[in-house]
MARBA-3410 file (N, C-alpha, C, O; in Angstrom, 1 decimal):
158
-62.6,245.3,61.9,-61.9,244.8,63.0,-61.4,245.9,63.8,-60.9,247.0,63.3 ~ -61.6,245.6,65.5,-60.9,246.8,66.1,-59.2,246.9,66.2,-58.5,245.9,66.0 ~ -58.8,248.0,66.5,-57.6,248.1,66.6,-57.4,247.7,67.8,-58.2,247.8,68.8 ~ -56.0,247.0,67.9,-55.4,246.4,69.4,-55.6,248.1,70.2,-55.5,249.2,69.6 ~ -55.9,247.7,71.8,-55.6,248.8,72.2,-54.7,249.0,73.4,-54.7,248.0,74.2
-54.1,250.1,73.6,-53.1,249.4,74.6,-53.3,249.5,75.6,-52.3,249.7,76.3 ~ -54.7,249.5,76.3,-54.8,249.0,77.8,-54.5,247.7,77.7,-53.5,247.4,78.3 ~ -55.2,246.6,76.9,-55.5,245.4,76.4,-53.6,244.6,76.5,-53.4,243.6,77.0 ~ -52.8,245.4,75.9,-51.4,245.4,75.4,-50.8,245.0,76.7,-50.3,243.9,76.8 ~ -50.9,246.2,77.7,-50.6,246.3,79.1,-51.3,245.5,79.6,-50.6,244.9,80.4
-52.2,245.2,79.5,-53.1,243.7,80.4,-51.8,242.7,80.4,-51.1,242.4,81.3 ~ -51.8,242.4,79.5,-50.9,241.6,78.7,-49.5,241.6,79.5,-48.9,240.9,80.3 ~ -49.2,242.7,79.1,-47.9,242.7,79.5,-47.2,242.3,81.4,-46.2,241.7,81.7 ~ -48.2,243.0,82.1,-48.3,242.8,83.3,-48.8,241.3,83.5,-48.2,241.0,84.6 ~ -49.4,240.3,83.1,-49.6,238.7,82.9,-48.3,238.4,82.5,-47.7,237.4,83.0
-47.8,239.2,81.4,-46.1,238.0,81.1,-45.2,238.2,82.5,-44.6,237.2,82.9 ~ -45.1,239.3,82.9,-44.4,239.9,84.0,-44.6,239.0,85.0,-43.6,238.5,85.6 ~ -45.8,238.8,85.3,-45.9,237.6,86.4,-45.5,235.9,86.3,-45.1,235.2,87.1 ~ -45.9,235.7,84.9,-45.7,234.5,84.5,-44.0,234.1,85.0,-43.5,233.1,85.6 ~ -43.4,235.5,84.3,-42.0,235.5,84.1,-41.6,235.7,85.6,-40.7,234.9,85.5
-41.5,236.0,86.4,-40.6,236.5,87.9,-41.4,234.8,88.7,-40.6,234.2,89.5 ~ -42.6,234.4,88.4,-43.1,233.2,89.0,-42.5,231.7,88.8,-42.7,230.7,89.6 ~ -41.8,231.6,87.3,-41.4,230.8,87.0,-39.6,230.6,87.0,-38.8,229.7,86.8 ~ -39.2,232.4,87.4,-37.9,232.0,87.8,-37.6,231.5,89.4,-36.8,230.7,89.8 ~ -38.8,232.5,90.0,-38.9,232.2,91.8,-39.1,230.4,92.0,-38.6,229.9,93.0
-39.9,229.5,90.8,-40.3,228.5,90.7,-39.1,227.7,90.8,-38.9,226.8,91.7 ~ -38.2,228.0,89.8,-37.0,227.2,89.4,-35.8,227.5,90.4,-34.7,226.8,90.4 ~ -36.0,228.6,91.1,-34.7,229.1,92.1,-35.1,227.8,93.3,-34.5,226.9,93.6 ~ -36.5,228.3,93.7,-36.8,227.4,94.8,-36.5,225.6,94.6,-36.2,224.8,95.5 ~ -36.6,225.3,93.8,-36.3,223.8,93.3,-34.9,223.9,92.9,-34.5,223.0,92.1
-34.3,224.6,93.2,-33.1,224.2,92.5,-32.5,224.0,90.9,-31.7,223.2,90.4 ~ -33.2,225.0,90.2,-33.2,224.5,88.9,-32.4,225.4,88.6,-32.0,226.2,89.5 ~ -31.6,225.5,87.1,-31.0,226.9,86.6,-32.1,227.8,85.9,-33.0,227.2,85.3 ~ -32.1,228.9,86.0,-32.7,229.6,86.1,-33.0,230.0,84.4,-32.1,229.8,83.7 ~ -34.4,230.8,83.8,-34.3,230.7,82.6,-33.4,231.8,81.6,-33.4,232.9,82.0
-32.9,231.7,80.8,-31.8,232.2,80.2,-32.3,232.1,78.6,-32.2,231.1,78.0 ~ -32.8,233.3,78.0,-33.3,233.1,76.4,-32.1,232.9,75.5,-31.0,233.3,75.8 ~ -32.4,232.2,74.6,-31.3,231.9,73.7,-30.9,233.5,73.0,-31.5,234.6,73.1 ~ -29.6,233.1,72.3,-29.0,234.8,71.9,-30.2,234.5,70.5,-31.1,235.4,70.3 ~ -30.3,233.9,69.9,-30.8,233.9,68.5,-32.5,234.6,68.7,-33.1,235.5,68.1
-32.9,233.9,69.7,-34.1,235.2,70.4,-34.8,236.3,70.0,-35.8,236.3,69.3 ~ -34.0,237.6,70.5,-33.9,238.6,69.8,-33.6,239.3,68.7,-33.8,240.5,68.6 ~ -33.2,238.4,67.6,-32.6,238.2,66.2,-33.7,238.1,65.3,-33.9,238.7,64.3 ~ -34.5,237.0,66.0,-35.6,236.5,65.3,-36.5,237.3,65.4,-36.9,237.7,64.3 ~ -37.1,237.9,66.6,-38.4,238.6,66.8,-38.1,240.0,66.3,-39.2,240.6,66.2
-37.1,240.8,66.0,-36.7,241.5,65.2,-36.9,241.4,63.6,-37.3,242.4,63.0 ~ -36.5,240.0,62.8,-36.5,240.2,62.1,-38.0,240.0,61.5,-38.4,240.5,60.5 ~ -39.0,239.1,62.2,-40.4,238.7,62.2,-41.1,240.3,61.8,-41.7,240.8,60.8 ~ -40.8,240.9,63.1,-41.0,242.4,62.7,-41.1,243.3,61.8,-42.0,244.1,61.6 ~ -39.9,243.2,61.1,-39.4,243.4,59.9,-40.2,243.3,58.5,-40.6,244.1,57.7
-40.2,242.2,58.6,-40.9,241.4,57.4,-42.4,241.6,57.5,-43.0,241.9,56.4 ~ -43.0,241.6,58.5,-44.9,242.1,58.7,-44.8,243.2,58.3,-45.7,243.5,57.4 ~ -43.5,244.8,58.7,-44.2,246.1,58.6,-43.4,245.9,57.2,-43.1,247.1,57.1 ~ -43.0,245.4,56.2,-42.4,245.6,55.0,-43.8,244.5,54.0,-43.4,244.2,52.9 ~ -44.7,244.3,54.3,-45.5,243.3,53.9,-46.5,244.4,54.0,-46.8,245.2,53.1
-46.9,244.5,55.4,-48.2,245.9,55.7,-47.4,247.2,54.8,-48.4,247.9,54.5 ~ -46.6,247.6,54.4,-45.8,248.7,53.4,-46.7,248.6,52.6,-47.5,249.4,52.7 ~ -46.8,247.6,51.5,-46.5,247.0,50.4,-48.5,246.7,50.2,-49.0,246.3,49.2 ~ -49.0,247.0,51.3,-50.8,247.4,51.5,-51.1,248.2,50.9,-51.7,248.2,49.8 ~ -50.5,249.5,51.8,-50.3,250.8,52.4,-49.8,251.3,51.2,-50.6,252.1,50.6
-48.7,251.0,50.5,-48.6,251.6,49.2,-49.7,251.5,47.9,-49.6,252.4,47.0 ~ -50.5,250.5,47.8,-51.3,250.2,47.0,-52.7,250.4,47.2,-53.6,250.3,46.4 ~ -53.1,250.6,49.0,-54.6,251.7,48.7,-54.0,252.8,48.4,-54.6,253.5,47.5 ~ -53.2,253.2,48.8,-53.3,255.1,48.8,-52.1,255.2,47.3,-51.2,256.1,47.2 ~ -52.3,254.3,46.5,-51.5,255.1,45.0,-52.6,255.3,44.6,-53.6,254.7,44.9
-52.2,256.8,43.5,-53.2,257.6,43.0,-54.1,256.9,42.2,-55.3,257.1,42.2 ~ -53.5,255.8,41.2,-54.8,255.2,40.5,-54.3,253.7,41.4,-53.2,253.1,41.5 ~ -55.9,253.4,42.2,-55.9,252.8,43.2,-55.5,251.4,42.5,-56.1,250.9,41.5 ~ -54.5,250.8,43.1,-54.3,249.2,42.4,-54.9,248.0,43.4,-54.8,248.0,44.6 ~ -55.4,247.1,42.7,-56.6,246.3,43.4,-55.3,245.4,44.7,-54.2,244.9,44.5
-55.9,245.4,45.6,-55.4,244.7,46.7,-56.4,243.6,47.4,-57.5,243.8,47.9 ~ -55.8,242.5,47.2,-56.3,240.9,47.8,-56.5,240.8,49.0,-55.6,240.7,49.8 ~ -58.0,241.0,49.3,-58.8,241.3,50.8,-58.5,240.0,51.6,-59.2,240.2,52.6 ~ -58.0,238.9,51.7,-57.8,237.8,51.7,-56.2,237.9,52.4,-55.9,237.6,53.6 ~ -55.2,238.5,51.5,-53.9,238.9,51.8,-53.9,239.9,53.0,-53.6,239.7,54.2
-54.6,241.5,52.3,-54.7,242.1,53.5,-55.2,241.5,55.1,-54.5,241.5,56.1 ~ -56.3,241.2,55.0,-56.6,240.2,56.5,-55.6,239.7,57.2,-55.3,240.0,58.3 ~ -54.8,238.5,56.3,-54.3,237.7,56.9,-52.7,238.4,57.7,-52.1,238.1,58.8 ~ -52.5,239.6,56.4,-51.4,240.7,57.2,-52.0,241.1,58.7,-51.4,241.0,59.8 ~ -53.2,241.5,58.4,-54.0,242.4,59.5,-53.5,241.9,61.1,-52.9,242.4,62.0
-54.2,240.7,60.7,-54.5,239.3,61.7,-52.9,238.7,62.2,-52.7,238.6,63.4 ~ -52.1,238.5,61.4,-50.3,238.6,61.6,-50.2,239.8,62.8,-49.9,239.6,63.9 ~ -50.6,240.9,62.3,-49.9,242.0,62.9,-50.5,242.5,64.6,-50.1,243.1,65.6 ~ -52.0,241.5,64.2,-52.8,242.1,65.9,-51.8,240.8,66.4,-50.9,241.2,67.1 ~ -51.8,239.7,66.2,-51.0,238.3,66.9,-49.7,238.8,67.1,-49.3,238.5,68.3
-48.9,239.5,66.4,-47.3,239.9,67.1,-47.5,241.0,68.3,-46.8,241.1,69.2 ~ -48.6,241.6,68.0,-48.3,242.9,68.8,-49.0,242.4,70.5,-48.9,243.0,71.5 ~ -49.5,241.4,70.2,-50.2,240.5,71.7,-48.4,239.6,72.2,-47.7,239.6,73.2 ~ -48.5,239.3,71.0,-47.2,237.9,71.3,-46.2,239.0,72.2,-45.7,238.8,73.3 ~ -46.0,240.1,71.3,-44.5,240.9,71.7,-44.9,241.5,73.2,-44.1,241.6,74.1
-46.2,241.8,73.4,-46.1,242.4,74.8,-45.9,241.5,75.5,-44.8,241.6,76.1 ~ -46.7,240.2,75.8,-46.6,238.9,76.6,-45.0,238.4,76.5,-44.6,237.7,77.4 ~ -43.8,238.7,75.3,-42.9,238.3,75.3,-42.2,239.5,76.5,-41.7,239.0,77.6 ~ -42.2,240.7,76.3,-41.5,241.9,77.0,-42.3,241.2,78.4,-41.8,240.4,79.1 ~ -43.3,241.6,78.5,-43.8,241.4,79.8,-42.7,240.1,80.8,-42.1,240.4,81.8
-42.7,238.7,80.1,-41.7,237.6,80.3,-40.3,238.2,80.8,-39.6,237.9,81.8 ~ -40.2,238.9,79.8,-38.7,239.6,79.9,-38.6,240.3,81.0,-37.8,240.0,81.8 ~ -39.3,241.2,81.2,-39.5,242.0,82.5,-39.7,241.6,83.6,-39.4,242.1,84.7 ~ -40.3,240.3,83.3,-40.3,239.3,84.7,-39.2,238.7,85.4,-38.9,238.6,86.6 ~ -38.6,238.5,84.4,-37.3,237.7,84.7,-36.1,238.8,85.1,-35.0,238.6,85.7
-36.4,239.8,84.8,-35.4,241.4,84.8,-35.4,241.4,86.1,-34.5,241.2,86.9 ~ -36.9,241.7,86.5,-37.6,242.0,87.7,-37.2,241.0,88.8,-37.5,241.3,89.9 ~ -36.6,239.8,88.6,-36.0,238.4,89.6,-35.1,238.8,89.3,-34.9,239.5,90.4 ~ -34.1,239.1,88.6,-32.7,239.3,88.7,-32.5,240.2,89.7,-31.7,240.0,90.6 ~ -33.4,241.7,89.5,-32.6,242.7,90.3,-33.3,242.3,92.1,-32.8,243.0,93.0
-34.2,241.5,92.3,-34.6,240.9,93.7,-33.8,240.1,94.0,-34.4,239.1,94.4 ~ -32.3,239.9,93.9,-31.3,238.9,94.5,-30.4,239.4,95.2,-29.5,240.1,94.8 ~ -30.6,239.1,96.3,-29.4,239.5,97.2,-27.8,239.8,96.9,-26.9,240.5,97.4 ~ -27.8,238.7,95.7,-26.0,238.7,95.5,-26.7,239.2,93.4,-27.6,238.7,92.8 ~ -26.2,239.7,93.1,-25.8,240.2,91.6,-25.8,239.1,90.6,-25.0,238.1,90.8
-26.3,239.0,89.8,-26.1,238.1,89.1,-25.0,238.2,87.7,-24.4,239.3,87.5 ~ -24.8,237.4,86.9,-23.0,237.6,86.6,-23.8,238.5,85.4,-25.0,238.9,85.5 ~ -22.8,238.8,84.2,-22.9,239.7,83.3,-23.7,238.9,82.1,-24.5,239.4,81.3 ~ -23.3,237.7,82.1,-23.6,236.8,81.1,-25.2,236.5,81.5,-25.6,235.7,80.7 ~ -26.2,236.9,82.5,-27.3,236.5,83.0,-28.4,237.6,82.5,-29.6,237.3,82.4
-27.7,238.8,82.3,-28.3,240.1,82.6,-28.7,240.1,80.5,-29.8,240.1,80.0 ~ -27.3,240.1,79.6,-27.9,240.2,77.9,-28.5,239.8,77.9,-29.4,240.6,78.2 ~ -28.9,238.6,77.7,-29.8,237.9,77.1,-31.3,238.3,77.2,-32.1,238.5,76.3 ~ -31.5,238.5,78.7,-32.8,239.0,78.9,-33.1,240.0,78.4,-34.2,240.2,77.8 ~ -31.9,241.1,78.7,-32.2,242.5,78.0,-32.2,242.5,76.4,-32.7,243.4,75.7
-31.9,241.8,76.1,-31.8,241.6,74.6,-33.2,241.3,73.9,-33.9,242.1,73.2 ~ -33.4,240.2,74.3,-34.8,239.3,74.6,-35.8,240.7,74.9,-36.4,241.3,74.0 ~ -35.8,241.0,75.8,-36.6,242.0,76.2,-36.7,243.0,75.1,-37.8,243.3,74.7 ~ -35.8,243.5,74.7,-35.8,244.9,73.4,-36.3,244.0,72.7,-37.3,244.4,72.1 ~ -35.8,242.7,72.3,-36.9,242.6,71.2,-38.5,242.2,71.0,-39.2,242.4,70.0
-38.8,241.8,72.2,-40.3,241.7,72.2,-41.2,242.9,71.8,-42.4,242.9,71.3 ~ -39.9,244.2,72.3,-40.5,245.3,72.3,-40.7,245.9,70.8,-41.5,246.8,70.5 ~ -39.7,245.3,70.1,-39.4,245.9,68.8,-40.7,245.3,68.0,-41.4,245.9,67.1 ~ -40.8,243.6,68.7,-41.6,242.9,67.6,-43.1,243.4,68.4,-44.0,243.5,67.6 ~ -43.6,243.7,69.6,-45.0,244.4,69.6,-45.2,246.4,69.0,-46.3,247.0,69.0
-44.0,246.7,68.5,-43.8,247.9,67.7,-44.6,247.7,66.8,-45.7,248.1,66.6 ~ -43.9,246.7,65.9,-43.5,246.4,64.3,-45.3,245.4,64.3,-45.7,245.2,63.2 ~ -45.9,245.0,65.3,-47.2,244.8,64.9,-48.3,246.1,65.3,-49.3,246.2,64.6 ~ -48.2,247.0,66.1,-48.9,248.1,66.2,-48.7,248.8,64.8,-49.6,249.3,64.3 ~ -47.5,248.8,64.3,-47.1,249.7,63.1,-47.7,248.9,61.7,-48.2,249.4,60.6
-47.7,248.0,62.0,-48.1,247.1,60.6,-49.9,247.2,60.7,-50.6,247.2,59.7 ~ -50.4,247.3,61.7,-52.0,246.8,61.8,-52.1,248.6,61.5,-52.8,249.0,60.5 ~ -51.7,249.4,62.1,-51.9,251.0,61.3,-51.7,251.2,59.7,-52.2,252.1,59.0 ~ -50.9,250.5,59.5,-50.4,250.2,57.7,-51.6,249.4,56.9,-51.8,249.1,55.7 ~ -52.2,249.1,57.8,-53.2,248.2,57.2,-54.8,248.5,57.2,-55.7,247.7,57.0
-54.9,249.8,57.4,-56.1,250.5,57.5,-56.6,250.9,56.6,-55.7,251.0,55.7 ~ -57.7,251.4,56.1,-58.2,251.8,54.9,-58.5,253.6,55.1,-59.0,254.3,55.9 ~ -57.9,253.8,53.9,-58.2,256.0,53.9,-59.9,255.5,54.4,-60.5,254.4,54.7 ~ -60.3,257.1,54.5,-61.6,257.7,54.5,-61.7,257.7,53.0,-60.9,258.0,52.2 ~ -63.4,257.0,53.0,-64.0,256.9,51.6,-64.6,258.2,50.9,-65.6,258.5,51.6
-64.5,259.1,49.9,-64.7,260.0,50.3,-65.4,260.1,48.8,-65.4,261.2,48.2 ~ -65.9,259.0,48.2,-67.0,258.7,46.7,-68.3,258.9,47.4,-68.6,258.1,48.4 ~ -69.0,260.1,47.0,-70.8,260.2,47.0,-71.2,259.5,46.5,-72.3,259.1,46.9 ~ -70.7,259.0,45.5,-71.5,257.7,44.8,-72.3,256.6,44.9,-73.1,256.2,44.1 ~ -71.7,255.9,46.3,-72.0,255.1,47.0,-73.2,254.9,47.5,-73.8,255.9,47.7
-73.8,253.9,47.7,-75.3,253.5,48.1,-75.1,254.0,49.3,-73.9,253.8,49.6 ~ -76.0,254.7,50.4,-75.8,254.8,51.5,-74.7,255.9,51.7,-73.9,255.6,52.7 ~ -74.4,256.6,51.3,-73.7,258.2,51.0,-74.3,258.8,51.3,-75.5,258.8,50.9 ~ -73.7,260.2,52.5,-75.1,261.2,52.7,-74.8,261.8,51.6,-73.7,261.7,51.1 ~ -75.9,262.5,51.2,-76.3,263.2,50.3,-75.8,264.8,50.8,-76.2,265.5,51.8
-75.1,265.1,50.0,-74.6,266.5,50.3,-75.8,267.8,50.7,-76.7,267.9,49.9 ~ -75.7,268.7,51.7,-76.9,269.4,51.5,-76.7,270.9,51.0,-75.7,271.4,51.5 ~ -77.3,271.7,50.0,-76.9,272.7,49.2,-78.0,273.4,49.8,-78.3,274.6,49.4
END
């Protein structure tokens, strides 16, 4: 599997960015209140984070101990696969955040203090939780093989 890469990341992120400044411009014009992330938000996507690179750890400690202890190719993947999905999710979430950042500071009048956390909050954490999956899918790599043994091994030349 390839590694996420972060043009791909940034694709991403610049799409939430739009999604996000489009759907507040959306709701300003209609008269709507405008979107505001819950505090609990940031809490969560933090701790999501958390828990993947303490899981991808717990890989990462068991290819590279000295006598190699067998790891569940099955488990590993599904970490793997966790960790490329957060690190998409978290940019598209920052990107959102950025969007909405990005409408706040295009207002003619300031918007109050209570408008400004949440996003910013929201926002650090998307960033933490597309961290904590770039960090976990690197935790989840395999060393260089480095047994001649192997079928299909060059053969050393003397």
């Amino acid at each position: 599997m390839k590694r996420t890469s972060i043009g791909s990341l940034f694709g991403i992120l610049v799409v939430g960015a739009a999604i996000g400044a489009l759907t507040n411009l959306t709701l300003a014009g209609i008269g709507r209140p405008l979107l505001n992330p819950a505090v609990s938000l940031p809490i969560t996507l933090i701790l999501i984070a958390g828990i993947t690179v303490f899981l991808a750890a717990r890989i990462y400690r068991a290819v590279r101990a000295t006598p190699r202890r067998p790891v569940d190719s099955f488990y590993a993947m599904r970490i793997l696969v966790l960790a490329k999905a957060e690190a998409v999710t978290g940019a598209l979430l920052c990107g959102i955040g950025l969007g909405l950042l990005g409408f706040l500071l295009s207002r003619a009048v300031g918007p109050a203090l209570n408008s400004w956390g949440p996003v910013v909050a929201a926002t650090v954490g998307a960033l933490i939780l597309c961290a904590g999956g770039l960090i976990a899918e690197h935790l989840c790599t395999l060393p260089e093989d480095t047994d001649d043994d192997l079928p299909g091994a060059a053969s050393p030349s003397a």
